[in-house]
Structures are given as C-alpha cells and as structure tokens.
C-alpha positions as CSV (number, residue, x, y, z in Angstrom):
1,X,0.0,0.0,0.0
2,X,1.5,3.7,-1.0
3,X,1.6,6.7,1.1
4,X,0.1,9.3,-0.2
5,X,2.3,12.0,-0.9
6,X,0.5,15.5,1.3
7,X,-0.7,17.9,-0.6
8,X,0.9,20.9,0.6
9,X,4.0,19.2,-0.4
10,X,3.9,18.8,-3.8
11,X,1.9,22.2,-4.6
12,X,5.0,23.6,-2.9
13,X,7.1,23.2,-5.5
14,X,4.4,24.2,-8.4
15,X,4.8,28.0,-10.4
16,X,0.8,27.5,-8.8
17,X,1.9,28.3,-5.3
18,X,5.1,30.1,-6.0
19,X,4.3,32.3,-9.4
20,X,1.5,33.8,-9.1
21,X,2.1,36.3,-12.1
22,X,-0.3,36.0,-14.9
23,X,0.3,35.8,-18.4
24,X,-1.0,39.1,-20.0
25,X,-3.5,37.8,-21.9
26,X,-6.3,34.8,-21.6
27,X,-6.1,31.8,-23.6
28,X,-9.7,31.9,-24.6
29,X,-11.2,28.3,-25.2
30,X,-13.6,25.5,-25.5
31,X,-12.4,22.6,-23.7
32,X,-13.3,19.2,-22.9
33,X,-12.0,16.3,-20.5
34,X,-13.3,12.8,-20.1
35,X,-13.5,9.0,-19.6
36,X,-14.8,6.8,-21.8
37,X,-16.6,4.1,-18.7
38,X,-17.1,1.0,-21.5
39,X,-12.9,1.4,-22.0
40,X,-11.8,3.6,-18.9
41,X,-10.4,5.6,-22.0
42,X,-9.1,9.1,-20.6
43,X,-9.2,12.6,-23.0
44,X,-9.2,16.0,-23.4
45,X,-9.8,18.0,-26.7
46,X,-9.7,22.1,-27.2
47,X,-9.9,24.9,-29.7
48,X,-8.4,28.4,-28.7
49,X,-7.7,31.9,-31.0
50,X,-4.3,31.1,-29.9
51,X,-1.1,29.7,-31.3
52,X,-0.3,26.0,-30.8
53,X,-2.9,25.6,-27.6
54,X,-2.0,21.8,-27.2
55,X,0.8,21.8,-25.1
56,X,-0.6,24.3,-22.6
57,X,-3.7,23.3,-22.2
58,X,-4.4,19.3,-22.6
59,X,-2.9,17.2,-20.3
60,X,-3.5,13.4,-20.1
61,X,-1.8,10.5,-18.6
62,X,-3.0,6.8,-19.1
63,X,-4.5,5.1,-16.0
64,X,-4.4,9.0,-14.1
65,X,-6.4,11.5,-15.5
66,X,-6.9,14.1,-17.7
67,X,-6.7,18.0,-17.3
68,X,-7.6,21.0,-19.6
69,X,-5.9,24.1,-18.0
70,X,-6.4,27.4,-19.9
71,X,-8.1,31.7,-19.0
72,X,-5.1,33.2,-18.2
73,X,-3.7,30.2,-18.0
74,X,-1.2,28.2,-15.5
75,X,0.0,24.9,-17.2
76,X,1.1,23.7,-13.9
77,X,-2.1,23.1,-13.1
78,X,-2.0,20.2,-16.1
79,X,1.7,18.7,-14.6
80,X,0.8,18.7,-11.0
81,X,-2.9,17.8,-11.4
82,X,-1.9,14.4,-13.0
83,X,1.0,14.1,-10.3
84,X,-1.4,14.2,-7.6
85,X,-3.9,12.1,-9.4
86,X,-1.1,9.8,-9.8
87,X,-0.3,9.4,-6.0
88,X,-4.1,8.3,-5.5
89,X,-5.6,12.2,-5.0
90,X,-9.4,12.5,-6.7
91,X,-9.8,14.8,-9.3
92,X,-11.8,16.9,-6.9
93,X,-9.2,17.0,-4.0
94,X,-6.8,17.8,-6.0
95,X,-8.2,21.1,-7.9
96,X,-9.3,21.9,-4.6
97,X,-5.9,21.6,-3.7
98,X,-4.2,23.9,-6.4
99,X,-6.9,26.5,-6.0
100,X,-6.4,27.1,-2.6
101,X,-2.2,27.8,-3.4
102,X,-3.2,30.1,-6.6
103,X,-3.4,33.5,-5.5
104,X,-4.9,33.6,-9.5
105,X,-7.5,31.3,-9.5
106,X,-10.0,34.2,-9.6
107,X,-8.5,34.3,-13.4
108,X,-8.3,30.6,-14.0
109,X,-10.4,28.0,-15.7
110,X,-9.4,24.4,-14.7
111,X,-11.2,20.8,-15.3
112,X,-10.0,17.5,-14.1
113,X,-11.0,13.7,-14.3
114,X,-9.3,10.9,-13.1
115,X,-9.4,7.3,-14.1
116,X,-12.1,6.9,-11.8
117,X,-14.6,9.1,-13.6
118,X,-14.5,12.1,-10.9
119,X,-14.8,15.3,-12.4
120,X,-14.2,18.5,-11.0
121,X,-14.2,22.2,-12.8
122,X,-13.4,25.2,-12.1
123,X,-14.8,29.0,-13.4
124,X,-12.7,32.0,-11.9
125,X,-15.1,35.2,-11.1
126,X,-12.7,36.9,-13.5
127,X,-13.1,34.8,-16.3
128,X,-13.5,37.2,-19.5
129,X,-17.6,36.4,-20.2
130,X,-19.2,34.5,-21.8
131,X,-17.5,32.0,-19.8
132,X,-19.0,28.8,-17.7
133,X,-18.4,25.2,-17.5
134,X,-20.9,22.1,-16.9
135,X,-19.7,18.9,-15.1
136,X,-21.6,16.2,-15.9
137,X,-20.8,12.2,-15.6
138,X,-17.3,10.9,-17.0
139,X,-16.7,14.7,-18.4
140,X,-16.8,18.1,-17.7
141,X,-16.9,20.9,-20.6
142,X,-16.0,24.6,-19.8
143,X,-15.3,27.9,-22.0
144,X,-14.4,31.4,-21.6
145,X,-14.8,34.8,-23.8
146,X,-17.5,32.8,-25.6
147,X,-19.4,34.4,-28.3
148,X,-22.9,33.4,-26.6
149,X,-23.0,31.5,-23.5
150,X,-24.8,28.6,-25.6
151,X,-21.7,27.2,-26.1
152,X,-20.5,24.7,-23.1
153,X,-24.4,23.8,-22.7
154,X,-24.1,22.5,-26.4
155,X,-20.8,21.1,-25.6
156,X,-22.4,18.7,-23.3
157,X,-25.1,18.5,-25.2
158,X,-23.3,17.1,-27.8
159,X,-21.4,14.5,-26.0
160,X,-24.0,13.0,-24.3
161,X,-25.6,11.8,-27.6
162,X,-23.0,11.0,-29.9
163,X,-22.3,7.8,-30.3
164,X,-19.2,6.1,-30.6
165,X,-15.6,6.0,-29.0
166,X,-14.1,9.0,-27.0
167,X,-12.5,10.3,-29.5
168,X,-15.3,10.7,-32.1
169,X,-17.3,12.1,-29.1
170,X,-15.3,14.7,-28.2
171,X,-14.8,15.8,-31.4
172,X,-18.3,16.1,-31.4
173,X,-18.5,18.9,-28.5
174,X,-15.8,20.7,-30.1
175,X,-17.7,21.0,-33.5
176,X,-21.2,21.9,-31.3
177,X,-19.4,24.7,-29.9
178,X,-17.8,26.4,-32.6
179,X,-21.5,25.9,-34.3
180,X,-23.0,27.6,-30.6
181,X,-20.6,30.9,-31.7
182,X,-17.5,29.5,-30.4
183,X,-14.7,31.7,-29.7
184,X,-16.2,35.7,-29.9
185,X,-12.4,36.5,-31.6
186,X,-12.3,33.6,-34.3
187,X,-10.1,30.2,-34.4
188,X,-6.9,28.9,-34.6
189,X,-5.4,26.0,-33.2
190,X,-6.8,22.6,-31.8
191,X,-5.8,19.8,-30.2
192,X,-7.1,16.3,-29.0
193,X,-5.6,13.8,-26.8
194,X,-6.8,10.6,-26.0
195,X,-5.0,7.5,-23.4
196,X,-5.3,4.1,-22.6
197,X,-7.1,3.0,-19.4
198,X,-4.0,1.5,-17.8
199,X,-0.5,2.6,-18.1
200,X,2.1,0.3,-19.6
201,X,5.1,2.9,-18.8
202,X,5.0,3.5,-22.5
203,X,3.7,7.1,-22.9
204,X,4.1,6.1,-26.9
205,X,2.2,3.1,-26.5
206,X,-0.5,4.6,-24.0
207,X,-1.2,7.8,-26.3
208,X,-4.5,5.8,-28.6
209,X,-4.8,10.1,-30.1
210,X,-2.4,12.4,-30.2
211,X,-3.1,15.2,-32.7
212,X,-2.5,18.7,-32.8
213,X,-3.1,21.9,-35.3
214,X,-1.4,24.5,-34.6
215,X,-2.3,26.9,-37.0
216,X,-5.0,27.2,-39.2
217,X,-8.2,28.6,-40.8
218,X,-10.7,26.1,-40.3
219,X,-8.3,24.0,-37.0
220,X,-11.7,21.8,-36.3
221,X,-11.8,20.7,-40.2
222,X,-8.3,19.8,-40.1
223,X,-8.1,18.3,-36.8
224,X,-11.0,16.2,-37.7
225,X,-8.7,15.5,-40.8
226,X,-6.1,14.5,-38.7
227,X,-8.3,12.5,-36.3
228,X,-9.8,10.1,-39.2
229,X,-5.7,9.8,-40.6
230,X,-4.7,8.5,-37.0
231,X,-7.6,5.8,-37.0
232,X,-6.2,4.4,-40.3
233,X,-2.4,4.5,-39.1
234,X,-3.6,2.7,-36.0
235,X,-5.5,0.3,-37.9
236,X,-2.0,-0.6,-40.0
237,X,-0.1,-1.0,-36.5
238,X,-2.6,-3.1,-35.5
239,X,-2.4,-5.2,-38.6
240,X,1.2,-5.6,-38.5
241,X,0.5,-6.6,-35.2
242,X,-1.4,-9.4,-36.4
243,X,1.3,-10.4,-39.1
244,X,3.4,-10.9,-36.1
245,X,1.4,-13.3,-34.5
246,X,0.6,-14.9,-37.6
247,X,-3.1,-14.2,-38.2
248,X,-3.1,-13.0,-41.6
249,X,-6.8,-12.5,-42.1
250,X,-7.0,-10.2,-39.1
251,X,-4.0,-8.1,-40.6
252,X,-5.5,-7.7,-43.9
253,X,-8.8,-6.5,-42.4
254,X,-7.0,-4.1,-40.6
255,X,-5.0,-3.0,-43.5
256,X,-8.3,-3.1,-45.5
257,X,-10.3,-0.7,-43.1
258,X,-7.2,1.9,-42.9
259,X,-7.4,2.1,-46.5
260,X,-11.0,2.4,-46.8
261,X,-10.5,5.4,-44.3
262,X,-7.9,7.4,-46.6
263,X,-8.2,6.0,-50.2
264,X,-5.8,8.1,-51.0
265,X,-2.8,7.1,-48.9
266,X,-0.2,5.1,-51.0
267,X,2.1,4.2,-48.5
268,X,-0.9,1.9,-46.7
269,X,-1.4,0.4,-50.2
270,X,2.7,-0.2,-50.4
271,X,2.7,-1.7,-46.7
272,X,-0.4,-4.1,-47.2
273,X,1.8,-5.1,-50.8
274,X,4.7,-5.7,-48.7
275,X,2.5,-8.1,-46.2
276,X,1.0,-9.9,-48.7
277,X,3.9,-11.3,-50.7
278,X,5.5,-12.3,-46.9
279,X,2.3,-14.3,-47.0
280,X,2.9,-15.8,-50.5
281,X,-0.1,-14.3,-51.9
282,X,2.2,-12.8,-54.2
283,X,-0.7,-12.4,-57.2
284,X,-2.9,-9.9,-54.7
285,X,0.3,-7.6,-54.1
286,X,1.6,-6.6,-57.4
287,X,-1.6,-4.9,-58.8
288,X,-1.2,-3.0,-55.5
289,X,2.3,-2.0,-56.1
290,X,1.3,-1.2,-59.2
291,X,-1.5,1.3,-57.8
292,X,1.8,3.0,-56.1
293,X,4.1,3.1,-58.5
294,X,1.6,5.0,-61.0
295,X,1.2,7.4,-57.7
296,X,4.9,8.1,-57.3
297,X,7.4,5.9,-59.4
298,X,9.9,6.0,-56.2
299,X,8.0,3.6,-54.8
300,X,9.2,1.1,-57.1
301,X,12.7,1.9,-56.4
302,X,11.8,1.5,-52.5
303,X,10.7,-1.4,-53.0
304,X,14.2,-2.6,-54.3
305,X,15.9,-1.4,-51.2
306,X,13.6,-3.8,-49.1
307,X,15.4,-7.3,-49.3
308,X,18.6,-6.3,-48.0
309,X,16.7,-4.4,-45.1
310,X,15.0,-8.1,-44.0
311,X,11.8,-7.3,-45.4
312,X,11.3,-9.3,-48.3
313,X,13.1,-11.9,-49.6
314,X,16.5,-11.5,-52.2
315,X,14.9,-13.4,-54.9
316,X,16.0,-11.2,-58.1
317,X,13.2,-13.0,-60.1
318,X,10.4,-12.4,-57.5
319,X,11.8,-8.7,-57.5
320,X,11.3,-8.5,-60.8
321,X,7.8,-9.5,-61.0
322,X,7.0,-7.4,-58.0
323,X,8.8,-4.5,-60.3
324,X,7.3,-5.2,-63.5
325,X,11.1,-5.1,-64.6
326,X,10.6,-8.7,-66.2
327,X,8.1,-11.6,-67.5
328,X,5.5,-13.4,-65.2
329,X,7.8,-16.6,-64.1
C-alpha cells in the first residue's frame, strides 16, 4: 500500500503556489475532459484563438487522468494535477488543492477527471464572459470569452448523444461549440488527446490520439482531418501486429479498413503489398504495387531497397515480378 504524498508538499514546488504572475493575456477556449466508462479511456480536446494551444492546455496520462488548463492560464495546473492524481488524490481533492495555493484562481479555468470518472471544474469570477463550465458524468466541458453563452451547454449536449468511441465524441462537442458561436475573436489552433485506461510505462504506447493543429483557418476541419488519418495509421499497427502473431486475415482486415479510411494514402497500399507477398499471396500484391508506383514511381525503387533491409526476400526474379522489370515466371 503507497503513502500518499500531502498535498501541501507537492503544490510547494508548483509555479501555482510560488508564481502567481499572470500571463497578459487569456487563452480563450472551449475545452473538454473525459472517460470513456465502456474502455476507462481518458481525454481531453480544445480549440483556442491562440497559437499552438495543445501543449498548454491538454494534459493526459493513461491510468491517471486528464486535465484542460487554460483563462489566463497556469500549465502547472496540467503537470501537478496528474502528479497528484497519480499518488491516488481524486480529481476533486486535488483542484481543490491547487486553488487554494493560486493566489490567480479568480482568473483561471481548470477541469480534471481521473481514471475513476470524478470530475471536478473550475470558473474563476474573472473569467472574461461569456465564460461557464458544466460537469456532468465521466466529463466536464468549460469555455471562456465565448461568443454566446450557448456554447458549453451544447458542448455537453453534444457528448452526451453522440455515439461512438471517445474520440469521435469529443470531437463532437468541439464541433457543437464552434456551431453555438465559439470563440467571440475567431479560431486557430486545436488539439485532441486521448490514453489508454492502464498505463504500460510506455507514454508512446498509451497515447490511442495524439493530434495537434497549430495553425490554421478552419483547426476543427483539419483536426477532424487529422483525427480520421490517425484511426487508419492505428488500424495498419494493429495489422502488422497481427502479421506478427501470424493471423493474416485479421491483418489484412485491418489494413483493408485503414485504406478504406484514406483512399488516397499510398504508402498503406505499399505496406499491405509488402504483407502480402510475406504471406505468399504474391498475385494480390503486385496490382497493389502497381496502384503505387503509378502514384509516385519512387515507390518502385523502395521497393528494391527492401530485401537487403529483411523485409522481403533476395529473390531477383520475385523482384522483378513485384517491379514489372521482367516476364510473369
């Protein structure tokens, strides 16, 4: 059994309790953290008028919790909220917590979740208006210099009845507040991170979503963009997965439904070639090469450099067929 770390002592340390200066001016956002109870999924999504608002405001760890920090924002609040989670403190306790050690938190806007489901959120007085938050079970959606103050009750709105994974569901309260008004000084930059429910000390691994835009016109269109683009590269790790453990019709349905996500991708259509003549179905893999090599003819010479790597066999005559350099053997 752990011992719980006190709180004092680890708010001690944080810019929270020892910085209290402000930046000088808000991040204004739409924000949303939550758990996904079928998976124990943890996330957190935002749009901001503000240059690259990912890294300041979402904050997720698998198996801990989730925070979305932003107003005139303190990212410690994202850092020690999951070490506190970590070390067994609620979500609740431990914005409780960090309030009380912010001399700021009249300016703040904080929400937390942990991997329990508790939600706790947090609207400073000061908050520039329209600004508000609702917490309601396994998420809690807040905003501040909102157009209308529509926005956050769509927000919630909008996750409650979407169906599917957390993910899609949180894209869906993003996309219900920008059509509530949104921001009341425009967009530009998303971001949307979702984690496993248990950690396997492999942030890499743990990470299921991990897309960010930065800067753009339309950041929900493109991180929706984004979002579909990281379904279909998890759908090819998961088939090479399957390759590994030799169960060739699950990795060619995974490979299959990446591609059906982005048609367009070549480099899925290469890989799935590749796979398939390591499975001696060597007849379904060269029109597929061939759909590559019309896209780019580099492919083809790729494709040469892969026997010596270990990734397809040195058989010059398969090589050629593969090619289209020589006759059908």
């Amino acid at each position: 059994m752990f011992r719980l770390i006190p709180l004092v002592a680890l708010i001690a340390t944080s810019s929270v309790a020892s910085e209290p200066a402000m930046p000088l001016r808000p991040v204004n956002t739409y924000s949303i953290v939550a758990r996904d109870p079928a998976t124990g999924e943890l996330g957190v999504a935002v749009q901001s008028h503000w240059f690259s608002v990912g890294p300041i405001v979402a904050w997720a760890e698998a198996g801990v919790g989730a925070v979305a920090t932003q107003s005139f924002v303190d990212p410690s609040y994202g850092k020690l909220g999951l070490e506190l989670m970590r070390v067994g403190r609620t979500a609740p306790e431990t914005l409780k917590g960090l309030l009380a050690a912010d001399s700021g938190s009249a300016v703040r806007q904080v929400a937390m979740i942990d991997s329990q489901g508790r939600v706790a959120a947090h609207t400073g007085e000061r908050c520039i208006a329209a600004a508000g938050h609702i917490v309601g079970e396994n998420f809690s959606v807040q905003a501040n210099m909102m157009e209308k103050d529509t926005v956050w009750p769509a927000m919630a709105k909008a996750f409650r009845e979407t169906k599917g994974d957390l993910a899609a569901r949180m894209m869906a309260a993003l996309e219900a507040a920008e059509a509530a008004g949104g921001d009341i000084r425009g967009k530009q930059s998303a971001a949307l991170v979702v984690v496993s429910a248990k950690s396997t000390g492999k942030a890499w691994v743990d990470r299921k979503f991990d897309i960010r835009v930065d800067d753009h016109l339309k950041p929900l269109e493109e991180l929706k963009r984004l979002l579909t683009l990281q379904r279909a590269y998890n759908l090819m790790n998961e088939g090479d997965l399957a390759v590994e453990h030799n169960d060739a019709k699950a990795a060619l349905e995974a490979y299959a439904g990446a591609q059906a996500l982005v048609p367009g991708n070549a480099e899925m259509v290469f890989w799935t070639a590749v796979s398939l003549v390591n499975m001696n179905r060597v007849d379904e893999a060269v029109p597929l090469f061939q759909k590559t090599f019309k896209r780019d003819p580099r492919w083809r010479e790729l494709l040469t450099r892969l026997p010596k790597a270990g990734l397809l066999p040195e058989d010059p005559k398969l090589m050629a067929r593969l090619t289209g350099a020589g006759a059908r053997p």
